[in-house]
C-alpha positions in Angstrom: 33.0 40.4 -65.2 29.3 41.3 -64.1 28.1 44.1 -63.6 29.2 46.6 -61.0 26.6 46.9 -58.0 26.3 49.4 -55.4 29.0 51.1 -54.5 27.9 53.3 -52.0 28.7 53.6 -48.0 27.2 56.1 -45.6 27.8 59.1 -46.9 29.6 57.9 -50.5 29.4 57.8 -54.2 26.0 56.1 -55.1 25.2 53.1 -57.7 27.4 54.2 -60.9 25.4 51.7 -63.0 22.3 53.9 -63.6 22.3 55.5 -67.1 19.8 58.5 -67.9 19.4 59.3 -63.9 21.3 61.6 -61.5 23.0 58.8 -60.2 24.8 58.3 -63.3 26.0 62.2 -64.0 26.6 63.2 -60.2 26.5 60.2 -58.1 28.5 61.9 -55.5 27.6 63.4 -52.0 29.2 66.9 -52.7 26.5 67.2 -55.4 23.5 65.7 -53.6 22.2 68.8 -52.6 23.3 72.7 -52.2 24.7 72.4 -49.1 26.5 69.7 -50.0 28.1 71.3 -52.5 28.5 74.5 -50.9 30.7 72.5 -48.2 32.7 70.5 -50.7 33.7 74.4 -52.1 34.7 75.1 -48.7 37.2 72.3 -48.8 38.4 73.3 -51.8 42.3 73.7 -50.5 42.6 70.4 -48.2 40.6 68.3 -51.7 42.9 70.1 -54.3 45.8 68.9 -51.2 45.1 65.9 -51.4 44.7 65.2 -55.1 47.8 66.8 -56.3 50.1 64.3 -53.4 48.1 61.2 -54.3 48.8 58.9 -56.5 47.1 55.8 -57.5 48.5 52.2 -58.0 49.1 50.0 -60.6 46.5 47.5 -59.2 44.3 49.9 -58.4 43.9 51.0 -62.4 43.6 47.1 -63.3 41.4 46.1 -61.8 38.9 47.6 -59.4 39.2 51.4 -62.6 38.1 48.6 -65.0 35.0 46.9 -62.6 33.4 50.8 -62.6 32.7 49.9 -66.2 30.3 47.4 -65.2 31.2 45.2 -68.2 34.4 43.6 -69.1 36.1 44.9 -72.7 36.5 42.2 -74.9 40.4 40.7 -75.0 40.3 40.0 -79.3 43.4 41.7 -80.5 47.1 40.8 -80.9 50.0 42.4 -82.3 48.8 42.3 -85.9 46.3 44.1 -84.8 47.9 46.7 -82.9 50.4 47.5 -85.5 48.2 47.9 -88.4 45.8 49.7 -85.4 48.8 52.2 -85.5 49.5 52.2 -89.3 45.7 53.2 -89.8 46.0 55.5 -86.9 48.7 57.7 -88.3 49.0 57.5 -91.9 46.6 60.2 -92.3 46.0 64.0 -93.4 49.2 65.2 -91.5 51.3 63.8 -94.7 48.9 64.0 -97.3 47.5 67.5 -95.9 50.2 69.3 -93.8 52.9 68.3 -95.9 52.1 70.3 -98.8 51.5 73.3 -96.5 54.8 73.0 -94.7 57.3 72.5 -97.3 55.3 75.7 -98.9 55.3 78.2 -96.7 57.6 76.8 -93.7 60.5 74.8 -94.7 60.9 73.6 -98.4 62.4 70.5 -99.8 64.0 70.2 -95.8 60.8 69.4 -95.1 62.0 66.0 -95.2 64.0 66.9 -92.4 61.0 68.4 -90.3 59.6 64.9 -90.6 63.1 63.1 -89.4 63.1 65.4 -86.2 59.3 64.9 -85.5 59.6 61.2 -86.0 62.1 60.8 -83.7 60.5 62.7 -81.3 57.2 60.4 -81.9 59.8 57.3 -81.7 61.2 58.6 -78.5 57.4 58.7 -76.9 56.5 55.7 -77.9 59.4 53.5 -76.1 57.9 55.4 -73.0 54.3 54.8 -73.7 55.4 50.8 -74.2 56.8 50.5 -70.9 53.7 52.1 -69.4 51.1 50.2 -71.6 52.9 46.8 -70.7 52.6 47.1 -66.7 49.5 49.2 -66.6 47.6 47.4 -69.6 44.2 49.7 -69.6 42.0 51.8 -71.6 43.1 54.9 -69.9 46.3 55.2 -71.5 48.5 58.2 -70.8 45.8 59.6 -68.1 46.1 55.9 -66.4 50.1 56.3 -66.0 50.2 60.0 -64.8 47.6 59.1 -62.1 49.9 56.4 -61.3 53.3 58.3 -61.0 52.5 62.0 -60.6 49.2 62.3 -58.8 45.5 63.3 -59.9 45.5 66.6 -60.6 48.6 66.0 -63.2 46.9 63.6 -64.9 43.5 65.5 -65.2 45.5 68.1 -66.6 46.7 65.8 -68.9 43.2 64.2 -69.5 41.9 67.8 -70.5 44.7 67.7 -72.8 44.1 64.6 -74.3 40.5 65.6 -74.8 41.3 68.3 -76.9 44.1 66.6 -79.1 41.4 63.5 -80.2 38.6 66.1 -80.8 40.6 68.7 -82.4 43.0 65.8 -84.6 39.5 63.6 -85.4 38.0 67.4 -86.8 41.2 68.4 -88.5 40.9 64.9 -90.6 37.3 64.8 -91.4 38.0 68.3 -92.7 41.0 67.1 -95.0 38.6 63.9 -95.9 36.7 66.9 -97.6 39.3 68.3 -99.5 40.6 65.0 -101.0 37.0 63.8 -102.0 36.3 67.3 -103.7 39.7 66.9 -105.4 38.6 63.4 -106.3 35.3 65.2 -108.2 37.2 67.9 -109.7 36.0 70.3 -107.2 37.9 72.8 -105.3 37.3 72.0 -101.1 35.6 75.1 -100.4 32.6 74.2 -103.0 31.2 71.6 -100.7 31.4 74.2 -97.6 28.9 76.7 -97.3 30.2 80.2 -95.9 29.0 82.3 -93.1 29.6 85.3 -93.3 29.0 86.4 -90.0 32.0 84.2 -88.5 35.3 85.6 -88.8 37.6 84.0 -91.1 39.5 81.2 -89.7 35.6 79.9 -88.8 33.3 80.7 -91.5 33.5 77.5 -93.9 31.3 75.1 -92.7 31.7 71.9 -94.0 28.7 69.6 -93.5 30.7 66.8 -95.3 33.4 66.0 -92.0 30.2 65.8 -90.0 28.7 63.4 -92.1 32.1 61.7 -92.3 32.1 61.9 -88.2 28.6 59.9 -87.5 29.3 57.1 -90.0 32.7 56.1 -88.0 31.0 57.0 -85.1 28.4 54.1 -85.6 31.2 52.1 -87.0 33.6 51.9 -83.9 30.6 51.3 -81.8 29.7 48.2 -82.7 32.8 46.0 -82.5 36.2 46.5 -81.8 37.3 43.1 -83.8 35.4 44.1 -86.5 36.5 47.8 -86.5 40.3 45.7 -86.8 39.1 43.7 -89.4 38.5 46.9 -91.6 41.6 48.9 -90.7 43.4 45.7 -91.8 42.2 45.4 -95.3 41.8 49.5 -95.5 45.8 50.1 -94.4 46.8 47.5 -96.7 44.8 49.5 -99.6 46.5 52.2 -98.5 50.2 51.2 -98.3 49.4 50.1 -102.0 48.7 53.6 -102.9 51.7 54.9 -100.7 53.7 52.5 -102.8 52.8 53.7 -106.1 52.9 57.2 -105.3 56.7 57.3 -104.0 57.4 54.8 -107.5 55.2 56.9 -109.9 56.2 59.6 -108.3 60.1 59.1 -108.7 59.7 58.5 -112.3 59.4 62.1 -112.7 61.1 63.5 -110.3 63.9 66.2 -111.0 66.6 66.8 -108.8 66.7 70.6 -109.3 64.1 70.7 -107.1 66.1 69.9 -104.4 69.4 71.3 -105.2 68.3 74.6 -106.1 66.9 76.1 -102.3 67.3 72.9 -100.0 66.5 74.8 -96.7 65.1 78.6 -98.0 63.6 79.5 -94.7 67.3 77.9 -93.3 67.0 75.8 -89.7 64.1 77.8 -88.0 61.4 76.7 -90.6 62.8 72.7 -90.3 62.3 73.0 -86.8 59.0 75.0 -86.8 57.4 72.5 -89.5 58.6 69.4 -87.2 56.7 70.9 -84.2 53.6 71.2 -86.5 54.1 68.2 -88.5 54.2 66.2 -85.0 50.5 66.1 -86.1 51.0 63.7 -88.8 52.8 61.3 -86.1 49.6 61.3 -83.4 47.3 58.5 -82.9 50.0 55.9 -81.8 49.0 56.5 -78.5 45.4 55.5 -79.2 46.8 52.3 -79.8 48.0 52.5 -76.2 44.1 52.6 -74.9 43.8 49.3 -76.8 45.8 47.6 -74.5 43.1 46.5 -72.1 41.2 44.7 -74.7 44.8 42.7 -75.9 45.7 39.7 -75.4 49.0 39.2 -74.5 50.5 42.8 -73.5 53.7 42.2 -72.7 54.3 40.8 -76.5 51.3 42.2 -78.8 52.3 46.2 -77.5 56.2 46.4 -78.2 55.5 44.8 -81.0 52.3 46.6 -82.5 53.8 50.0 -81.3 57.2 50.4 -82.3 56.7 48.2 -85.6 54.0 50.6 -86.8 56.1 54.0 -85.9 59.2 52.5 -87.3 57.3 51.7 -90.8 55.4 55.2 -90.8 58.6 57.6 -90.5 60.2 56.0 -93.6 56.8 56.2 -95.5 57.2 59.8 -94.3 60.3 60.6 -95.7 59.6 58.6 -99.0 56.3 60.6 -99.4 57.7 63.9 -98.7 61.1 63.5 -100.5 58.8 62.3 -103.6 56.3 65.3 -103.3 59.9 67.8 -103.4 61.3 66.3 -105.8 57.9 66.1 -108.8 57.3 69.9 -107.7 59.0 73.5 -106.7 58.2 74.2 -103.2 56.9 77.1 -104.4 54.5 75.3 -106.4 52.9 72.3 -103.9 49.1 72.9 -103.1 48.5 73.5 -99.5 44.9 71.4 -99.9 45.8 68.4 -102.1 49.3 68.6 -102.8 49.8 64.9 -104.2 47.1 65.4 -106.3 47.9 68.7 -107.9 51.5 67.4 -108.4 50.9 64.6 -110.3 48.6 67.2 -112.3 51.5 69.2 -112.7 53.6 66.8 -114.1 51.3 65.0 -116.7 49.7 62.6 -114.9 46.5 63.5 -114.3 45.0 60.3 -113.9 47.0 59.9 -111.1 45.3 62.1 -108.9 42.6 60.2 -108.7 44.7 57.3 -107.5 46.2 59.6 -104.7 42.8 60.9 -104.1 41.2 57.8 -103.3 44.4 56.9 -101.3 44.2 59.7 -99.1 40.2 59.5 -98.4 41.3 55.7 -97.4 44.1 56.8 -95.1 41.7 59.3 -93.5 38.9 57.2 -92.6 41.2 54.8 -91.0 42.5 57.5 -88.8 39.0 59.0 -87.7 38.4 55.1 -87.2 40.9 54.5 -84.8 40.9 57.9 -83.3 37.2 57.4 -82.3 38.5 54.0 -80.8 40.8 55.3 -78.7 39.8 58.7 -77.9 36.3 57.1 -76.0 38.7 54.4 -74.4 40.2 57.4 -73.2 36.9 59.3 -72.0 36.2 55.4 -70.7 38.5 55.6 -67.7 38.7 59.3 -67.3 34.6 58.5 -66.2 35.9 55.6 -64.1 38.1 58.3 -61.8 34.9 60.3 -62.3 36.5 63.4 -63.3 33.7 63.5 -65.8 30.1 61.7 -65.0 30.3 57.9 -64.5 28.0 57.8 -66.9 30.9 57.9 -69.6 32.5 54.6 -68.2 29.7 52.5 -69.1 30.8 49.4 -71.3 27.9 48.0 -73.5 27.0 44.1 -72.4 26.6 43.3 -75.7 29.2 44.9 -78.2 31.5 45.3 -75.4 32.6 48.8 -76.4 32.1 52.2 -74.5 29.4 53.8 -76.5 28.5 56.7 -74.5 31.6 57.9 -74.7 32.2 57.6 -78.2 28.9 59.5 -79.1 30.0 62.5 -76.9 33.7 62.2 -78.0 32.6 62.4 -82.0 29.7 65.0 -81.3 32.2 67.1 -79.9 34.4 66.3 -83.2 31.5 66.7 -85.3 30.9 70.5 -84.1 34.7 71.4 -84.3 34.8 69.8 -87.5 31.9 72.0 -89.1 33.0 75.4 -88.3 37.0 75.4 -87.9 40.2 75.4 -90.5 42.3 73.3 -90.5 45.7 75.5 -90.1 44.0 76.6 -86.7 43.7 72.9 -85.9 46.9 71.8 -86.6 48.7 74.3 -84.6 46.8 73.5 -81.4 46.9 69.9 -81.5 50.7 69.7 -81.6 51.1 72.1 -78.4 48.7 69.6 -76.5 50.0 66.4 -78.2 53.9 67.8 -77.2 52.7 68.6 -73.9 50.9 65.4 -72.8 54.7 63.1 -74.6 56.7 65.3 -72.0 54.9 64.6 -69.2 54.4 60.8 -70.1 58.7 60.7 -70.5 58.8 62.9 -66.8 56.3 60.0 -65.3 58.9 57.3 -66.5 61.7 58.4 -65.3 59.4 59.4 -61.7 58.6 55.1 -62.1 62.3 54.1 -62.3 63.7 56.2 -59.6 61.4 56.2 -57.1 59.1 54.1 -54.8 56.7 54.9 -52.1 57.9 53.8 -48.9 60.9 52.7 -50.2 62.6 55.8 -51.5 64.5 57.8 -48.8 64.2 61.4 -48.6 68.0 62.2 -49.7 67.3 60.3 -53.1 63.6 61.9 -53.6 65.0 65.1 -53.0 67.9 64.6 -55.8 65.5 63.1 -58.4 63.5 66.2 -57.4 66.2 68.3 -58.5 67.8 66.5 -61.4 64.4 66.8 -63.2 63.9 70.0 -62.4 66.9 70.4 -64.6 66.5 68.4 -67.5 63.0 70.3 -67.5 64.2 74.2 -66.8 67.5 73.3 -69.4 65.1 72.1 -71.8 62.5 74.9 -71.5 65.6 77.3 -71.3 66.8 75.6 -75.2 63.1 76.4 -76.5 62.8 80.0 -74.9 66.0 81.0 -76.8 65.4 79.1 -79.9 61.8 81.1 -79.9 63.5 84.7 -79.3 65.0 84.1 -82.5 68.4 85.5 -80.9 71.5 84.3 -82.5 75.0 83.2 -81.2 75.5 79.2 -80.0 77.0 80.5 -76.3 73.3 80.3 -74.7 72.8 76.5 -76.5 75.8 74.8 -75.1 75.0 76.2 -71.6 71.1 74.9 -72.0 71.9 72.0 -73.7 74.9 71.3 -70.8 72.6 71.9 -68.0 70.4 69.3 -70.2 73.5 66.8 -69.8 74.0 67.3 -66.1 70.8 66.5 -65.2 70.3 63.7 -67.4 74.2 62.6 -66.0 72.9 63.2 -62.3 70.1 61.6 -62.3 71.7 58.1 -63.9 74.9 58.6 -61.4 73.5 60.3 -58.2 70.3 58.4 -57.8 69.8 54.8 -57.5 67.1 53.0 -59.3 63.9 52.1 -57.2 62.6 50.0 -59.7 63.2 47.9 -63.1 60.0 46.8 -65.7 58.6 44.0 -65.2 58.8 42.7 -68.8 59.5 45.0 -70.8 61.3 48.2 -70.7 62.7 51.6 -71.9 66.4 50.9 -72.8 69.0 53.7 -72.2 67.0 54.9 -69.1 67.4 57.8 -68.2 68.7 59.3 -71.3 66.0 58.1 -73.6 63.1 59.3 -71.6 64.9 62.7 -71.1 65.6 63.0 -74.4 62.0 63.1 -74.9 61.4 65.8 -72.7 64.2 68.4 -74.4 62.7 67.3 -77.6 59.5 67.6 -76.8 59.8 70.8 -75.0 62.0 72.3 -78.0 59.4 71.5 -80.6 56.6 73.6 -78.1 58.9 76.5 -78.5 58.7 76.5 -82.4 54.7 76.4 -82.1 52.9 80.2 -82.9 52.4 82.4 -79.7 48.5 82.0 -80.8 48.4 78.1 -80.3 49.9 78.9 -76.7 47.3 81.4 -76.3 44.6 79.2 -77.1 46.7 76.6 -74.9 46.3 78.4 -71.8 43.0 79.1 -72.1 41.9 75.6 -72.6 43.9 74.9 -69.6 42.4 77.9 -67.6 38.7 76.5 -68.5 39.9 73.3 -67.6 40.9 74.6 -64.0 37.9 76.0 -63.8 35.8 73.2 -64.5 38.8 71.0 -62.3 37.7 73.2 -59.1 34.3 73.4 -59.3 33.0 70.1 -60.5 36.0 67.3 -61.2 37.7 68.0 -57.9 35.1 67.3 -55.1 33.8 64.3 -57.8 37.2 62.5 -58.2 37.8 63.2 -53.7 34.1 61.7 -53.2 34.8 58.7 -55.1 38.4 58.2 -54.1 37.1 58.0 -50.6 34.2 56.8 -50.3 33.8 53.3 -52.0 34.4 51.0 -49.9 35.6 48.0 -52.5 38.6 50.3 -53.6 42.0 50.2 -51.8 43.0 53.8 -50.3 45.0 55.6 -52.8 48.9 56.0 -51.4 50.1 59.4 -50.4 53.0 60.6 -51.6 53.6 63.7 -49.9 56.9 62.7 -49.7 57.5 62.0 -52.8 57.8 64.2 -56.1 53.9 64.0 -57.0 54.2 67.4 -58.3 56.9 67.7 -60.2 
């Protein structure tokens, strides 16, 4: 593919090929001058309107999305790829960090549990992301299926979201990279971070060392995606080597007291509160879902990749964590390096070193393909310009998007400096969760319904059955959250939960089956995923939710004033791109 040339029309979005000009930041005519944009701000109502009951198509984001890049992303990977893509992506800090924290202070030896319940849950999200990645095969991922089935502004929302969960997840590893490699010196993590006093307390340890961490990947994923695969492959394998001899070595001196003594001390509550933070150590599959536009064969390479690489990771899990129990009392596990410490603990101090080097490996394979996908991500967002075209660009030469990995990392890097990771953790499930349920309420939107083929009776019912499976599910996590007692208020939700699920597979016909490949058990797989999903957000903090809406109020903000009239202008006005299809009558905004 060439390069993209003008794109304007009287009155329309300008040449999006320009980089370090106007033209590539606010190509737009609301932003051409104030009066221009003072009369896009008028129009604020009809252009928000408009956005939330349009939809986009599955063409549309294959091919003219993609020709906004101005260069074509290399097609160089396969399923090997992908799945060790996803192996690197997820085997991370979450289980050599969080684990140790969890099964401390949250949930014991049942933390082995908390990962069962979040890797189903992950499991459950990535049969829905396969379906999508397979008919929609491009870089925009999760942000390229909700523009698809429930309109613009759902998927900005989303995009926000997904903004925040790479930036946040990339900073909360870079700053666990620094607490293994201190370990590996015989340092304690805080003596490479400086402190400021002046900050307050979850924000005063700066550590210069994820930043550092940050920039090399950073120049590292820019340069090739084949050869950023290449090193994943050989690092992963590394790494499962070191997985393998710490769940073996780790055995040999296990004792079962551990276990047997206080299983579950904080009883169900802390399981299920640890699986809504350990859902952490399960993200970066769908990064592998941006990858799909540079696969290729999509309908074989992503089932495969995907699901191979999340099946392999939850038993890994559960092996690591059941191993880490059973060396150490709960009470004992380090919260910063708690593989290391417990091979310490039980003679093997050498060992440490082993782990050490494991987890630094793991790490930097997860920054590695976070910074991958998070700028694929960025990549197409720019394309709908919701952020400045600028960000689409695709480098002729490396064929990679390296504006948008330099923002996405710099962004990481300044997170990464200043903020614990506890706080981190916390907020990334709560967006990660967020972004799974909408994914599984977008499939089940794809199955049962069809613009301009869909009659009102059976829009109006799928209407109502999700609004069920939704309010049930909410309704589950509001009353697991009060902390009330008595299992009366559970088998209503959880019935309500049912019905819908039961309605919608009874009452309303199917509009449409995959085209290759497909979620089975539709619809009770996908709304499984929602109730779990949803349930999991109701064991998070009230603090994460705080922080939650106020990333989402800033993103309004910025949505209203700047994304909105952008996103309208460019919809409209480029005459090479088909008209978006309305669907005011259809359940955009559910």
């Amino acid at each position: 593919m060439g390069a993209v040339g003008d794109e304007s029309s009287s009155g329309g979005a300008k040449r999006r090929g320009c980089s370090g000009c106007k033209e590539a930041f606010l190509p737009e005519e609301s932003f051409q001058s104030w009066g221009a944009y003072r009369s896009a701000v008028r129009q604020t109502i009809p252009r928000l309107w408009d956005r939330v009951t349009t939809r986009s198509t599955d063409e549309m984001e294959t091919t003219e999305m993609k020709a906004r890049s101005g260069y074509e992303m290399k097609k160089n990977l396969s399923w090997w790829d992908l799945m060790w893509f996803g192996i690197g992506a997820v085997i991370g800090a979450g289980i050599f960090v969080l684990t140790g924290l969890e099964a401390r202070t949250v949930a014991g030896p049942a933390v082995v549990l908390s990962y069962v319940v979040s890797g189903i849950s992950a499991m459950l999200s990535v049969f829905c992301y396969t379906e999508f990645a397979v008919d929609i095969p491009v870089a925009g991922g999760s942000f390229a299926y909700l523009r698809v089935e429930l309109g613009d502004f759902a998927a900005f929302i989303a995009a926000g979201n997904i903004v925040l969960e790479y930036v946040i997840g990339g900073a909360a590893v870079a700053r666990a990279w620094t607490s293994y490699f201190a370990t590996l010196l015989n340092h304690h993590p805080n003596d490479f971070r400086f402190h400021a006093a002046a900050l307050s307390e979850d924000y005063n340890r700066l550590d210069p060392i994820a930043v550092a961490v940050i920039v090399a990947v950073c120049v590292f994923a820019t340069l090739s995606t084949k050869g950023t695969s290449r090193f994943n492959v050989v690092a992963s394998v590394l790494h499962v080597a070191v997985i393998l001899f710490i769940v073996v070595a780790g055995l040999t001196k296990a004792d079962p007291k551990n276990l047997t003594g206080d299983f579950a001390p904080f009883g169900a509550r802390g399981v299920f509160s640890a699986a809504a933070v350990l859902f952490f150590a399960y993200v970066g599959f769908d990064a592998v879902a941006t990858m799909a536009e540079e696969t290729r064969n999509p309908a074989r390479d992503i089932p495969l990749g995907l699901v191979g690489a999340m099946g392999a990771t939850t038993v890994v899990y559960c092996a690591m964590a059941l191993t880490l129990c059973l060396m150490v009392p709960h009470q004992s596990i380090d919260p910063d390096a708690p593989f290391s410490v417990a091979f310490s603990a039980v003679g093997m101090d050498w060992a440490k070193y082993v782990v050490a080097f494991g987890a630094l490996k793991g790490m930097t394979t997860v920054l590695l393909v976070s910074a991958v996908g998070q700028a694929r991500y960025l990549t197409h967002i720019a394309r709908a310009h919701m952020v400045p075209p600028w960000l689409a660009r695709v480098h002729p030469r490396t064929g990679t998007p390296v504006n948008a990995t330099v923002v996405m990392l710099g962004a990481t890097a300044v997170i990464a400096l200043f903020t614990e990771l506890s706080v981190l953790s916390e907020l990334l499930s709560i967006s990660t969760l967020f972004i799974f349920m909408l994914v599984a309420v977008a499939l089940l939107v794809r199955r049962y319904y069809a613009v301009g083929e869909t009659g009102a009776r059976e829009r109006n019912l799928l209407g109502l059955w999700l609004a069920v499976i939704v309010g049930s599910s909410a309704a589950t996590a509001g009353w697991w959250a009060s902390g009330r007692g008595g299992w009366g208020a559970y088998v209503g939700t959880v019935g309500g939960w049912a019905a819908g699920t039961g309605g919608l597979q009874w009452a309303v016909p199917r509009a449409r089956e995959p085209k290759v490949w497909g979620v089975p058990m539709v619809p009770w797989l996908p709304s499984a995923s929602i109730a779990i999903n949803v349930f999991l957000m109701g064991s998070i903090d009230g603090k994460s939710f705080v922080r939650f809406g106020v990333w989402t109020g800033l993103l309004l903000v910025y949505y209203l004033f700047v994304g909105l009239h952008s996103s309208y202008d460019a919809a409209k006005a480029a005459p090479s791109l088909p008209p978006l299809k309305s669907s005011d009558r259809g359940p955009a905004a559910v």
